[in-house]
Each structure stands twice: as structure tokens, then as C-alpha cells.
N, C-alpha and C positions, 0 to 999 in steps of 0.2 A: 407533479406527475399525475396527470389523470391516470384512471382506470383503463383505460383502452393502450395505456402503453407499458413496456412490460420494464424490466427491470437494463438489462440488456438493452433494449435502445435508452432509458435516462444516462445510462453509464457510458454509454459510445459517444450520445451527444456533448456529457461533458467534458467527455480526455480532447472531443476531437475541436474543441471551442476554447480551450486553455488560451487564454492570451496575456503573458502577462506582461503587466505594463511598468515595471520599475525597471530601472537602469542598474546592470549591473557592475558590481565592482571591478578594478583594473584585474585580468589576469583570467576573471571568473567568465565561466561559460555555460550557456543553459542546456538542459540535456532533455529533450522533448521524444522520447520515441513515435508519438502520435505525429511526428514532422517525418519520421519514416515511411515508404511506403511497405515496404517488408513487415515491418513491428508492428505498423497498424492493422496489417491484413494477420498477424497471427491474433492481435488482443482482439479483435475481432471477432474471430473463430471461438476464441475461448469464452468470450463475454457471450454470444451465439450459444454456445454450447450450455454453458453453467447459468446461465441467468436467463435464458428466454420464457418467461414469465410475470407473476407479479406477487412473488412471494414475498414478503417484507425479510431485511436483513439485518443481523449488527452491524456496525460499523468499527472496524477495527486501525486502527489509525499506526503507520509507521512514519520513520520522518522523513526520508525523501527515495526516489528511484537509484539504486544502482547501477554501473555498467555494465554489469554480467547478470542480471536480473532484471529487473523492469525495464530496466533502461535500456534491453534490444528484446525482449518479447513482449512488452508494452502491459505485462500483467504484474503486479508487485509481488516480489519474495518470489519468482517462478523464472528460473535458468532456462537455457533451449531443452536441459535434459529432462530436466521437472516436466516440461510442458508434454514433451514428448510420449516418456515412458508414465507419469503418474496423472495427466491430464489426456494420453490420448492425444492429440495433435502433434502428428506428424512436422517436421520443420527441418528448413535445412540452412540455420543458424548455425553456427561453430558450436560445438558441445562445449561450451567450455565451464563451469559450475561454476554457485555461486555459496559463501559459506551460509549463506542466511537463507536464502533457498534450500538446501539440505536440512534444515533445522526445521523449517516450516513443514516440509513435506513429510518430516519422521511426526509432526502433531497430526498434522491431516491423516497420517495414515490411522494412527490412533484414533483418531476423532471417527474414523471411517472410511473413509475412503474421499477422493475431490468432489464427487458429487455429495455425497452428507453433508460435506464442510461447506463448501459452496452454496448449498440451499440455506442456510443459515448465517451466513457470514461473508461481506463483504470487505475486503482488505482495500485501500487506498492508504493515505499520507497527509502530514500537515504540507507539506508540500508536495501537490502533485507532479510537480516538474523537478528534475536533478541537476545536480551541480557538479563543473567538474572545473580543478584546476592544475597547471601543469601535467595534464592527463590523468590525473587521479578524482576520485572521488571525493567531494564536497558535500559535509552536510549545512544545512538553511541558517545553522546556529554556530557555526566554526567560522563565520568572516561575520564580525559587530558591524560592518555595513550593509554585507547580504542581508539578516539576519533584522536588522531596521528597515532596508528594502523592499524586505520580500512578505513584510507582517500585515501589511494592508491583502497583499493575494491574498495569503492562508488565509485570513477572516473569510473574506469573500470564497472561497472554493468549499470551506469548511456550511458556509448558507446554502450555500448553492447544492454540495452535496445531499445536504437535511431537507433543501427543498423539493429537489428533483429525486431521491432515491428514495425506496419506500424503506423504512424502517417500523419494528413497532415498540423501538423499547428508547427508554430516556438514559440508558449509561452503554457507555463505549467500551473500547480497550486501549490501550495507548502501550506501544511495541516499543519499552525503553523505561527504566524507571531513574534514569536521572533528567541530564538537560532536557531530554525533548519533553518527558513527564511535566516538569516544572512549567516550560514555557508553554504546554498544552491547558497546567490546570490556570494558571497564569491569565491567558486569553478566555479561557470560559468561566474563572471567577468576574473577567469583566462584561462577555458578552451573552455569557447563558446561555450554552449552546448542550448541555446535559447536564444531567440533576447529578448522575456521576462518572468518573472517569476511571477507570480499573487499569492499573500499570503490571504490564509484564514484563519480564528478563528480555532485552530485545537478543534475538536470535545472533547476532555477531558476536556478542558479548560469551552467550552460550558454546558456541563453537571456538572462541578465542579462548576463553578462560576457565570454562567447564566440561569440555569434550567428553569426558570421560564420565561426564553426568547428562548426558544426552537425555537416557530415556527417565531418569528421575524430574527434569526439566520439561520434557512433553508433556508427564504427567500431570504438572503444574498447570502447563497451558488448558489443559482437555479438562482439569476439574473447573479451575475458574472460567473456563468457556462456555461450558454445561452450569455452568451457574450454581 
């Protein structure tokens, strides 16, 4: 990324260039919002909005798009209602929520508000593209075929990210601290892609199994984030 270009177009040019080129497994199906024109035109508005600039970001890494989150507003961890009422963007997507999106937006709010959290922090995935089977949700590491498949992309999108998006710092976040954790420290024990990798409670996990510990959990995120 030269200087002349902001943050907001590197991040547009790469959702909107995804091509990935492995075959997928029988049943398995790829879930690309940016092949939306709807999705594309809201993550648009938002990457518009929060990133038009050239302010350097963390990079904060989840493991793939959801259906009821990225996966139709084309922005990761962010439902139609997220975008709506806590981002400001209007949309006329189905409200429909998403658990992990309600988790992220109770840290954001903490953190500040979308803009604070956004000038500082960029959210993408070891997979930018999602998976779905039998109409459900797929993640990149739950089919040993995908998962072998789809390891050449992740390398590649994970460079590609580091080359085109401004960052100014050598450690990440990684939104999971088991499988996707391992298989993220995994690939950057082999290809050096951060000096370190910082694991959090991923936000499904939080709302499935510690609801009741919501805002003890934000707080988690907001100190490790603040570093």
C-alpha cells in the first residue's frame, strides 16, 4: 500500500479480488458476500465510513464469515442490526442477530464506541471466505479436506492482508483459543507472519457457554486490546 491510498480502498480491493482457487469438498459450499451486490454495497459503506484513511491498524483475526454476520453484511462479527443501530448504516437486510456480533458490539461499546474501535483495529479471518454445509455454518478446520484445501488461500490472503493493509505493530489477535489458535500459531511458527499472536475467548464460545459473564469477558477483550 502506498501512501496515497487509504485504508478503506486496500481493504475493498482485497474482499473484492478473493479468488479462491481450491476445490471444494463434496456437500461443501463457499460463502462470499462480496459475490453479493447488496453485501458488497453495505461493507462498502462501512469500510467508507470507518477506514477512509491511512491510519495503521491491528489486525485482529477470526476464523471464518458467518451467515447472519459477515456473511450478508459483508463486515465480520457485524449483523444487519449491529451495522444499523451501533455502526450507523442504515440497511434493509432482515434483522435477524448474530450471537457473536452481540459479543463484539458489547467490547466495542466498551472500547468506545465503532469509531475508537475501528481507528485502531481491523477485524478480518484466517479465512476470508465462509463455508456452509447442509445450510449451516462451516468452519475452515471442521472438514480435514477443506481445511488441507483451503491452507494454501489462508497463507496467501494472511500476505496479502500484511501487504496491502497498513499496520504498525508485529502481534495480532486471534478470536478462539483453541483449534483456530493452534492452527493460526501453527502456520506463523512456519511462515513468520508475527513475532506474536494473542488469543481470545472467541465470542460464540462466550455467548454459548458464559452469557452470564458477558460484561466480565468484554473486559478481558478491552484490557488485552489496550494492551
Amino acid at each position: 500500500m502506498t501512501t496515497k491510498l487509504t485504508q478503506s480502498y486496500a481493504i475493498l480491493n482485497f474482499y473484492k479480488n478473493l479468488q479462491p482457487n481450491f476445490a471444494m469438498p463434496e456437500g461443501v459450499e463457499i460463502m462470499n458476500p462480496f459475490a453479493d451486490e447488496a453485501s458488497s454495497e453495505l461493507a462498502t459503506r462501512f469500510y467508507n465510513k470507518f477506514y477512509n484513511d491511512t491510519h495503521p491498524r491491528k489486525f485482529i483475526f477470526g476464523i471464518n464469515p458467518g451467515r447472519f454476520g459477515g456473511g450478508v453484511t459483508g463486515v465480520p462479527f457485524t449483523d444487519p442490526i449491529r451495522l444499523e443501530i451501533d455502526c450507523a448504516i442504515p440497511n434493509d437486510m432482515p434483522k435477524k442477530a448474530e450471537l457473536s456480533s452481540i459479543f463484539i458490539y458489547e467490547v466495542i461499546k466498551l472500547y468506545g464506541g465503532a469509531t475508537a474501535f475501528y481507528n485502531n483495529f481491523f477485524i478480518t479471518a484466517l479465512s476470508p471466505l465462509g463455508f456452509t454445509k447442509n445450510g449451516l455454518n462451516l468452519n475452515y478446520y471442521d472438514d480435514k479436506e477443506l481445511l488441507k484445501a483451503s491452507e494454501p488461500f489462508i497463507i496467501d490472503t494472511i500476505r496479502t492482508q500484511q501487504r496491502n493493509i497498513r499496520s504498525d505493530s508485529d502481534t495480532c489477535f486471534c478470536l478462539g483459543e483453541g483449534t483456530n489458535f493452534k492452527i493460526f500459531q501453527k502456520l506463523n511458527k512456519q511462515h513468520g507472519f508475527f513475532k506474536e499472536i494473542i488469543p481470545l475467548p472467541h465470542p460464540r464460545w462466550v455467548m454459548q457457554y458464559r452469557r452470564k459473564q458477558i460484561p466480565h469477558f468484554a473486559e478481558v477483550y478491552v484490557e488485552k486490546l489496550r494492551g
